[in-house]
C-alpha positions in Angstrom: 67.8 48.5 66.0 69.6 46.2 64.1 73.2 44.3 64.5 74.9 46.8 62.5 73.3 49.7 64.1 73.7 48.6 67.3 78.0 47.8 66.6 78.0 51.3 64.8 76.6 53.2 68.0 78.9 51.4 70.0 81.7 52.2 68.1 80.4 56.2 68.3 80.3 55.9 71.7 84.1 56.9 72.3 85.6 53.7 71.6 86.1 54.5 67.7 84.5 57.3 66.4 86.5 57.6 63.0 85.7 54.0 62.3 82.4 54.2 63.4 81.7 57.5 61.1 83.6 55.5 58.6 81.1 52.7 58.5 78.3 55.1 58.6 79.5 56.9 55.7 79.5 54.3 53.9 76.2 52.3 54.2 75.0 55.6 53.4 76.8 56.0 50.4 77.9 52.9 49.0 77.1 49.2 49.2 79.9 45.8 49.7 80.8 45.4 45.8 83.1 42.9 46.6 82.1 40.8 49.1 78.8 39.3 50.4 77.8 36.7 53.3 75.7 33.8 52.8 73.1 32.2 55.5 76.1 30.0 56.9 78.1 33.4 57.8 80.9 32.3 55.3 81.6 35.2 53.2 82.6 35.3 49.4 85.5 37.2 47.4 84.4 38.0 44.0 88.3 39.5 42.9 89.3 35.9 43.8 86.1 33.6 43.4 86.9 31.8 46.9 85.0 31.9 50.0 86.5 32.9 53.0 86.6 29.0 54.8 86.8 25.6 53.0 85.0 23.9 56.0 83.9 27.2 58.5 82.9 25.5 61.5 86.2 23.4 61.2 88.7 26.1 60.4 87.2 28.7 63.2 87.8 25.7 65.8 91.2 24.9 64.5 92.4 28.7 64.6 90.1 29.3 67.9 92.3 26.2 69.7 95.9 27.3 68.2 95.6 30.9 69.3 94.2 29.8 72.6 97.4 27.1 73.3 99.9 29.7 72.4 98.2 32.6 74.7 97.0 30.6 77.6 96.7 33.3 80.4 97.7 36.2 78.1 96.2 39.5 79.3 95.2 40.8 75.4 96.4 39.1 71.9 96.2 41.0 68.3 94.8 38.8 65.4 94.4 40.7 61.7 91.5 39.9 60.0 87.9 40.0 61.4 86.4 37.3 59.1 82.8 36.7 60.0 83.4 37.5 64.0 82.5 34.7 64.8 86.2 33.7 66.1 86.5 36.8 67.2 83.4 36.8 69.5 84.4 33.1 71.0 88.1 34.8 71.5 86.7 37.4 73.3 86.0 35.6 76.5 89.1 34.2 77.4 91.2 37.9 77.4 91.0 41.5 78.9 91.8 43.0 75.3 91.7 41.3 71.4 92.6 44.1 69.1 91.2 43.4 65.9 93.4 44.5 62.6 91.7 45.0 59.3 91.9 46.9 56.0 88.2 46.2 54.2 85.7 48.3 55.5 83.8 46.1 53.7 84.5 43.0 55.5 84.2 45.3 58.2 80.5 45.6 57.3 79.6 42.2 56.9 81.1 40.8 60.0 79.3 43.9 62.4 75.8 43.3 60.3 76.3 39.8 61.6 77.3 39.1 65.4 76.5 41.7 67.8 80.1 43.1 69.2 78.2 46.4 71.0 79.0 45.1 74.3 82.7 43.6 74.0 83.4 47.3 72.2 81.9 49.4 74.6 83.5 47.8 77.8 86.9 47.6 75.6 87.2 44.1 75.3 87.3 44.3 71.7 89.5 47.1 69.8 88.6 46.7 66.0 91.7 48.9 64.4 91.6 50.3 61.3 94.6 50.0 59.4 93.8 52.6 56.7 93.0 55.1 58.9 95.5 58.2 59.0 95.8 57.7 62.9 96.2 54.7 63.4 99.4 55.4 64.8 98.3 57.3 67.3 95.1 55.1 68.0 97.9 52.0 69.1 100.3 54.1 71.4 96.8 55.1 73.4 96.1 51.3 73.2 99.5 50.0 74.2 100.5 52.6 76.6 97.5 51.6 78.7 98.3 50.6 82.4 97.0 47.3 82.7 98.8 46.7 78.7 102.8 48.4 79.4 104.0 45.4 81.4 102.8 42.8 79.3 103.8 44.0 75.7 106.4 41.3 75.6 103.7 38.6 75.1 102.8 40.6 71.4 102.3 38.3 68.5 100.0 38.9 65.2 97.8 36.5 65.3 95.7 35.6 61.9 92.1 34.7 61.6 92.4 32.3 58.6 93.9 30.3 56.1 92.3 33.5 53.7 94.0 36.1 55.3 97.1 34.5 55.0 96.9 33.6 51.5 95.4 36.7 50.1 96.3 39.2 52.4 100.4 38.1 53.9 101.8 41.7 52.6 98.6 43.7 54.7 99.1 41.3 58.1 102.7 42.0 57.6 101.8 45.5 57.0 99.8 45.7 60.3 102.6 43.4 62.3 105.3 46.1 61.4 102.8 49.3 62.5 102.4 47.4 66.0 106.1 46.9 66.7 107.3 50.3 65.4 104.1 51.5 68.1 105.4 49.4 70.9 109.0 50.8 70.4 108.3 54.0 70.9 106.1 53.0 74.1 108.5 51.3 75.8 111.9 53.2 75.2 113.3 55.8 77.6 114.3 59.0 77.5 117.5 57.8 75.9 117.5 57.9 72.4 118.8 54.5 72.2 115.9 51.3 71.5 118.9 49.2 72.8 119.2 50.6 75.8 114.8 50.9 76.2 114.5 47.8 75.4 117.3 46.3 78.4 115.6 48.7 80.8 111.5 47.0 79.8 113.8 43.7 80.1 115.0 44.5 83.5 111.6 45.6 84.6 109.8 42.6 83.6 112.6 40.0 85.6 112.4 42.6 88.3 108.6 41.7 89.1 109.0 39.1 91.4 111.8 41.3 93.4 109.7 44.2 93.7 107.1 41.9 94.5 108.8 40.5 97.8 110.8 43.6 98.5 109.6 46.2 101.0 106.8 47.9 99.7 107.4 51.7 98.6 104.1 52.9 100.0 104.4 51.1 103.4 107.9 53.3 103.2 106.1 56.6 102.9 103.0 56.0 104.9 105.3 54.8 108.1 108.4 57.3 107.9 106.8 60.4 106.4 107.1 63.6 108.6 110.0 61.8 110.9 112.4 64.4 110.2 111.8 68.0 110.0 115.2 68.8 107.9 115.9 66.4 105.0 120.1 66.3 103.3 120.2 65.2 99.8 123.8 63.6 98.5 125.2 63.2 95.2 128.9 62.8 94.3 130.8 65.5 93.4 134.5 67.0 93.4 133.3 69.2 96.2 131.9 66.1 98.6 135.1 65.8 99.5 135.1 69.3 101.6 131.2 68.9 103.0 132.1 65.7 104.4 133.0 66.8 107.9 129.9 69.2 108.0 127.4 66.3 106.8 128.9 64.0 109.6 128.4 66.6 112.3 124.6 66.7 111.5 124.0 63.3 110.7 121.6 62.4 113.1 119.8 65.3 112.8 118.8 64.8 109.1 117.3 61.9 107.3 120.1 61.0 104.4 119.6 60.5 100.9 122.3 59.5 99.0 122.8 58.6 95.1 124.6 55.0 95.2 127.8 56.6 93.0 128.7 59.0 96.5 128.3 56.0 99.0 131.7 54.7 99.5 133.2 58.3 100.2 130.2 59.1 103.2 131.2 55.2 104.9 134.8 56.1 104.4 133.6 58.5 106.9 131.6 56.6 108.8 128.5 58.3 107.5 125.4 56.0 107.3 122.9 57.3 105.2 118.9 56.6 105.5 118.2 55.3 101.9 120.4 54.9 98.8 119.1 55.8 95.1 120.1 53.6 92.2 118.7 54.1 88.6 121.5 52.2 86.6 119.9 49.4 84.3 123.6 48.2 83.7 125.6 46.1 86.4 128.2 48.7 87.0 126.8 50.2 90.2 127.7 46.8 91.9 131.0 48.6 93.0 129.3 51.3 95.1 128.0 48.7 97.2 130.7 46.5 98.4 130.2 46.9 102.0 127.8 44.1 103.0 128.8 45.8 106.8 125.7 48.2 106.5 122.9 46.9 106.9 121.1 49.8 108.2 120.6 52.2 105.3 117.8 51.4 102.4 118.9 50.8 99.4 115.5 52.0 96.9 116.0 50.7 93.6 114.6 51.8 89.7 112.5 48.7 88.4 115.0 48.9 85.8 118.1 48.6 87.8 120.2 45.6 86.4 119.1 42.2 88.2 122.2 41.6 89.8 122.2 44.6 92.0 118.8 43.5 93.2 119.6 40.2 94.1 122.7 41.4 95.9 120.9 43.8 97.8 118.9 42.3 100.7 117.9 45.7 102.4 115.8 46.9 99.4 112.8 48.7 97.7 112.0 48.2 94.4 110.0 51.1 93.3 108.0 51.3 89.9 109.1 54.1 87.5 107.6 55.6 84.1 111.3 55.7 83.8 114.3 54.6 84.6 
């Protein structure tokens, strides 16, 4: 089986299927009219009678140690341009993901007829992303909405492969730049139809890491105090609190509490303690339902998203991870 073959079948495999039946569609149909790839693995453009690198071995280093000081640590980068994969293969190592963004199914071609990719694709190492394809769109919110890929899409940058791509090719990387950000957008926004207020929440949850981190972990929470109670009282504020205060105080110790921050201060006006305390807010309003550093027995269990300054205040705390906030 050869290179190609071997890149195509991995491709078919469930990592890529349109672009692997792309590929095969067209070595059976057509041939690279445009480009070809010489025994040194440079490749030439016949529209523009240039070859890809000036000095290959020279350029792939220099791009190979730029990308690599600017990511160091980075779970997953995005470069456009394939080239002859032979940066792309060396790049490979050092992350859990390298999506690959490119328009030419022909340079497609040449670089998977050259350096064998089948294993970097299947284990999903390597994304190689169509940017003509019609669902492409829906290709990158799979790719960025992935769990060990949410948390980190902060770190996104286009990378470029070469000084090729950026001369011939700016509008297309631009092109492909745009179709990631508009993807990661829609990821990471809320239910809210505000970006503004999607964006503050991802901010909030990526500052709130270390928090949640060192704060009392939610399972530990569940696994220790499930089943304690038998009868559970769930409180929210209200214009009718007011009149089931005296009720809620009567049974208070024979209930576990929950309480949404907003109705705190009326149950300790009462001298009701509740068991835990809800907060969702990502702004830094909420600080005013908890001015009572006195209690120190409820639990306050926080949105990943709530605003740092309510964490930090808080010392009694759980900060659980959300899809939302």
């Amino acid at each position: 089986m050869s290179i190609l073959d071997k890149n195509i079948q991995a491709l078919l495999s469930g990592v890529n299927e349109p672009l692997g039946n792309k590929l095969l569609n067209f070595i059976q149909n057509k041939t690279c009219s445009r480009f070809n790839i010489d025994e040194n693995l440079n490749i030439y453009d016949k529209t523009h009678n240039v070859f890809m690198y000036e000095n290959l071995e020279e350029e792939i280093n220099f791009f190979y140690q730029s990308i690599l000081e600017k990511t160091h640590r980075y779970p997953f980068i995005c470069i456009y341009g394939i080239g002859n994969a032979l940066l792309i293969k060396n790049l490979s190592k050092h992350y859990k993901h390298l999506f690959v963004f490119e328009s030419e199914i022909e340079l497609f071609i040449l670089a998977l007829s050259t350096i064998d990719l089948s294993e970097e694709l299947c284990s999903g190492k390597i994304y190689l992303v169509d940017i003509e394809e019609e669902r492409v769109d829906i290709q990158l919110l799979i790719l960025f909405d992935m769990k060990d890929m949410f948390e980190y899409l902060s770190l996104y940058e286009m990378f470029v492969n070469n000084v090729y791509c950026k001369k011939f090719y700016e509008d297309i990387w631009h092109k492909a730049d745009e179709l990631c950000e508009k993807n990661i957008k829609v990821v990471i926004r809320n239910l809210n139809s505000s970006l503004c207020i999607g964006f503050e929440c991802y901010s909030h949850l990526l500052q709130n890491i270390p928090s949640m981190l060192e704060s009392i972990p939610f399972q530990r929470i569940l696994s220790q105090r499930k089943n304690k109670f038998e009868n559970a009282i769930v409180v929210s504020a209200g214009p009718s609190l007011t009149k089931q205060l005296p009720l809620l105080k009567a049974y208070q110790d024979k209930a576990v509490i929950f309480c949404a921050d907003g109705a705190l201060s009326m149950l300790e006006k009462e001298g009701i303690v509740p068991d835990y305390v809800t907060n969702l807010d990502f702004t830094d309003l909420a600080m005013k339902f908890f001015q009572n550093k006195e209690n120190k027995t409820s639990l306050n269990v926080l949105s990943c998203a709530t605003h740092l300054s309510l964490v930090h205040f808080l010392d009694n705390k759980s900060v659980v991870l959300r899809d939302d906030p």
